[in-house]
C-alpha positions in Angstrom: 0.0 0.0 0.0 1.1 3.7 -1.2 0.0 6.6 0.7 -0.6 10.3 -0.8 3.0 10.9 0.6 4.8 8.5 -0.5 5.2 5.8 1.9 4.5 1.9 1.2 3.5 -0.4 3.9 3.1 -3.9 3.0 -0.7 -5.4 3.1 -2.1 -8.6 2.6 -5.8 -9.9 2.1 -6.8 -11.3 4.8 -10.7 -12.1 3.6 -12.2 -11.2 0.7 -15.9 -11.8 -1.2 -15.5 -12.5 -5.1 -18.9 -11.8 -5.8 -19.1 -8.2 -4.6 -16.0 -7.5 -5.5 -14.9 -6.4 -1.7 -11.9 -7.8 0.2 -10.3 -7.3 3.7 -7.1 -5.7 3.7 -4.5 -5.6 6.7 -1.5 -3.3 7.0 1.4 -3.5 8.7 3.0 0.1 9.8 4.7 1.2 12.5 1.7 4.5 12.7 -1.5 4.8 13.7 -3.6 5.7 9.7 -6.5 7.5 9.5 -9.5 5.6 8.2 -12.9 6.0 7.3 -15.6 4.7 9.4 -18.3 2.6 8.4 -22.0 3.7 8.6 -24.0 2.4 11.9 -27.2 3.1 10.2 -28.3 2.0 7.3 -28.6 4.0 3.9 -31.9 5.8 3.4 -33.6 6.8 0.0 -32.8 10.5 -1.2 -29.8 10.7 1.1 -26.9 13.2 -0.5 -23.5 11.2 -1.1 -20.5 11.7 -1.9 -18.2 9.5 -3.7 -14.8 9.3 -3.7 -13.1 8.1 -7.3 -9.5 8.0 -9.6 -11.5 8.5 -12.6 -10.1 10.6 -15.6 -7.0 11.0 -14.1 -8.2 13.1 -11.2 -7.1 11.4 -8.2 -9.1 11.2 -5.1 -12.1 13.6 -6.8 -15.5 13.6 -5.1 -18.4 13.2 -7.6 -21.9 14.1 -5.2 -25.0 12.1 -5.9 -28.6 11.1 -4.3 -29.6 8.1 -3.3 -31.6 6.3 -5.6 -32.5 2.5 -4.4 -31.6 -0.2 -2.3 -31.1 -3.7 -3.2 -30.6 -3.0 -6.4 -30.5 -6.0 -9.4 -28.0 -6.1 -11.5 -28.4 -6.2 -15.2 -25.2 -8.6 -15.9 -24.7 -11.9 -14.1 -21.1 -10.8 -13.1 -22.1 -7.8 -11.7 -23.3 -7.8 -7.7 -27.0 -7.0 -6.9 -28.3 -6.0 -4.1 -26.5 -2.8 -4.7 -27.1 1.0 -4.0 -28.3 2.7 -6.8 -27.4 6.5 -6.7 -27.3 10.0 -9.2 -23.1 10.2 -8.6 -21.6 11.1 -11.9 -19.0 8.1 -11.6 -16.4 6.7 -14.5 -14.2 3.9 -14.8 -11.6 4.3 -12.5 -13.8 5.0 -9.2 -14.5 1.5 -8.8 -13.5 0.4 -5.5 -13.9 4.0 -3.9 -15.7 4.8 -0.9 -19.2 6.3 -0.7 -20.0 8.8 1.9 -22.9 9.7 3.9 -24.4 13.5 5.3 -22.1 12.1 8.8 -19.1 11.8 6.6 -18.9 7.7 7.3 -18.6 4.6 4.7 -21.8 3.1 3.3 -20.7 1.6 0.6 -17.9 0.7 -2.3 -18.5 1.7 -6.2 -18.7 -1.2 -7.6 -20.0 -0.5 -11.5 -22.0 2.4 -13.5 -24.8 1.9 -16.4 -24.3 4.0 -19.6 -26.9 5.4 -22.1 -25.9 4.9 -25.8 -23.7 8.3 -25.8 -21.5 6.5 -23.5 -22.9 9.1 -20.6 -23.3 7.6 -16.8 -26.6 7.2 -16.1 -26.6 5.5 -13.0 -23.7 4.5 -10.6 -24.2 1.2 -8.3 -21.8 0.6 -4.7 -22.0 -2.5 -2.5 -22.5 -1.9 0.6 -20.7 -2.1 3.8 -22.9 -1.0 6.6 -21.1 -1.6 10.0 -22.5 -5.1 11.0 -24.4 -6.1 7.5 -23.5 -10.0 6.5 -20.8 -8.8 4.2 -19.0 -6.6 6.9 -19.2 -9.5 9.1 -18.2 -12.5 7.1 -14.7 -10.1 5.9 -14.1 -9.2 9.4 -14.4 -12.8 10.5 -12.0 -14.3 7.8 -14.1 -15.8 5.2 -12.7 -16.0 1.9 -15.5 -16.2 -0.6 -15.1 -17.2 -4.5 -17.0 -17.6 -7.0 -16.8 -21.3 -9.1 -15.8 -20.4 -12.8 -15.0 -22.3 -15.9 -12.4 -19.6 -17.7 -14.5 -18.9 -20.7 -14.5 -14.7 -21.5 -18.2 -14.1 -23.5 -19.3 -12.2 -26.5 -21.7 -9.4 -25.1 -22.4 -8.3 -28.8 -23.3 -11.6 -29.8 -24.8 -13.3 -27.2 -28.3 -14.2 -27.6 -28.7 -13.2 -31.2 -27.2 -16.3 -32.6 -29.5 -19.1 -34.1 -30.3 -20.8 -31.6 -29.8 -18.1 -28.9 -26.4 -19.0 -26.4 -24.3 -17.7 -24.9 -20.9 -16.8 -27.2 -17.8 -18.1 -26.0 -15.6 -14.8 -26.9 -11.8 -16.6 -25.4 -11.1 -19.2 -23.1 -8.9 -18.5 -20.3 -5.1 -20.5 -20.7 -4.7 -23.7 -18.6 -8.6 -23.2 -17.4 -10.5 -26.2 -17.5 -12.4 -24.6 -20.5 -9.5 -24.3 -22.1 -8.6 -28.7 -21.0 -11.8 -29.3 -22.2 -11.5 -28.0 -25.2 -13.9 -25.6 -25.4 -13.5 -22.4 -28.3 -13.6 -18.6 -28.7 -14.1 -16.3 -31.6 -11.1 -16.2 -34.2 -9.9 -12.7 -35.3 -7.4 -11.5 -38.0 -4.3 -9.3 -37.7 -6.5 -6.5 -37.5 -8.9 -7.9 -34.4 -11.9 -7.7 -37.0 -14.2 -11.1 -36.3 -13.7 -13.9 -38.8 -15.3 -16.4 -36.6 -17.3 -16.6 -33.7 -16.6 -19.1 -30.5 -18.5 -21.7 -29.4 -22.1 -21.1 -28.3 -23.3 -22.5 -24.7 -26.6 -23.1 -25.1 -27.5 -25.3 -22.3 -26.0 -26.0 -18.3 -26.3 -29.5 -17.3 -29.2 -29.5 -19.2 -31.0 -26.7 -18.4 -31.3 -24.2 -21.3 -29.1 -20.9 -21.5 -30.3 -18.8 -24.2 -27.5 -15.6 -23.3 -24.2 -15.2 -21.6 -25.8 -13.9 -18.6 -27.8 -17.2 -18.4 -24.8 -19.8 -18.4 -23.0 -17.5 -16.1 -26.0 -17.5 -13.4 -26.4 -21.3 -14.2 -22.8 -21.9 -13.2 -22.8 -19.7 -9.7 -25.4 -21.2 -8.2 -23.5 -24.8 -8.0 -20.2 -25.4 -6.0 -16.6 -25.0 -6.8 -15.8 -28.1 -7.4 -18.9 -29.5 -8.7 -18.7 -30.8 -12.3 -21.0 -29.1 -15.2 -21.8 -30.3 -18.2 -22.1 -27.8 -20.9 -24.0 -28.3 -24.0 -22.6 -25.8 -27.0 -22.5 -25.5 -30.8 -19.4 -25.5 -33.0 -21.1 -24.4 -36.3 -24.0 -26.5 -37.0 -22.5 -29.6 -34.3 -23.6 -30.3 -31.1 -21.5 -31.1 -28.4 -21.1 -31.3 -24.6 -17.7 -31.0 -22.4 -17.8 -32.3 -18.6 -16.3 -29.5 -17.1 -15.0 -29.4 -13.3 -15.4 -25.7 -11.7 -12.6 -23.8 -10.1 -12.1 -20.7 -7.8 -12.1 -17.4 -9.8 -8.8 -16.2 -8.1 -7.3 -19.8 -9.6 -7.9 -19.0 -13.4 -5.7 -16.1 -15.1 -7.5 -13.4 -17.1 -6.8 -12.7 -20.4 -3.5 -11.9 -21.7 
């Protein structure tokens, strides 16, 4: 860990949550270090907050909001729900920010924004981390928390539109077991332009996956180390692979 002046102290996870994208940090320094503290009520509807973000190279800028929701749903599968939905004007590169309440305390962590089709923020989303909520707890108490994952990297702009509807393996993750099964993604030229698209998942032991989002929610609600069996198109062939899921923290992303 870096601090504004300078100085690095070395840290190391001590807990963390794959699926909200929150983990527990502990540093070791010979000083006391000023912290935030977390909210000991919970987040109310309307409430002014203030975010806290690295985005477009302005570091540590606050972007000021209203508190939309609670419990929000999230529109992609690898995206948390049960976030708060709020007004901030966020950008990539706040992500993992603190958001502020009226007392000046921590209710939450950006975790992802929603853009219209001029690529503007419409809404930002933060998990978050009430003092004493289940996530607060299970970090503070050690838990280590992954998600089980294949390695395969989708299509968005593809998936669901193909004939039959599936979800479009875009790349498979090196030495995943995707990858050991044998599974595809989309060939590209020199370029990048598409030649070819990737294999299409169009079932999850047997049930039916007609869009990315679908395998991936089929595949997080089993077990790491479970085995699937995926049912996918290759052009016009059918085939299945018997694939056994991993941690996410186990399988590298893309090069």
């Amino acid at each position: 860990m870096r601090t504004l002046s300078g100085e690095s102290y070395p840290a190391r996870v001590t807990a963390f949550d794959a699926n909200n994208d929150v983990a527990l940090l502990t540093v070791r320094g010979g000083e006391a270090f000023p912290f935030l503290k977390l909210a000991t009520r919970a987040p109310r509807v309307g409430e002014t907050v203030l975010a806290i973000g690295n985005s477009g190279g302005d570091f540590l800028q606050p972007r000021r909001g209203q508190l939309l929701r609670l419990n929000a749903a999230s529109a992609r599968a690898d995206f948390p729900g049960g976030t708060l939905e709020m007004t901030a004007p966020l950008a990539p590169g706040d992500s993992g920010g603190p958001i502020l309440d009226g007392n000046g305390q921590a209710i939450g962590v950006v975790s992802y924004i929603s853009v219209d089709g001029s690529g503007r923020t419409r809404r930002s989303y933060a998990v978050p981390v009430v003092e004493g909520n289940e996530l607060i707890v299970a970090l503070r108490s050690g838990e280590k928390r992954d998600v089980p994952v294949v390695g395969l990297f989708f299509d968005s702009l593809h998936s669901g539109l193909t004939d039959p509807p599936g979800g479009v393996v875009d790349a498979v993750a090196r030495r995943s077991p995707a990858e050991r099964a044998g599974l595809r993604g989309s060939v590209r030229d020199d370029q990048d332009n598409l030649v070819s698209l990737g294999d299409v998942i169009v079932r999850v032991n047997g049930e039916r996956t007609r869009d990315a989002n679908a395998v991936i929610n089929a595949i997080r609600r089993l077990k790491i180390g479970e085995t699937v069996v995926l049912t996918y198109l290759r052009g016009e062939e059918t085939r299945e692979a018997r694939v056994t899921l991993v941690p996410r923290a186990t399988v590298p992303d893309l090069p």
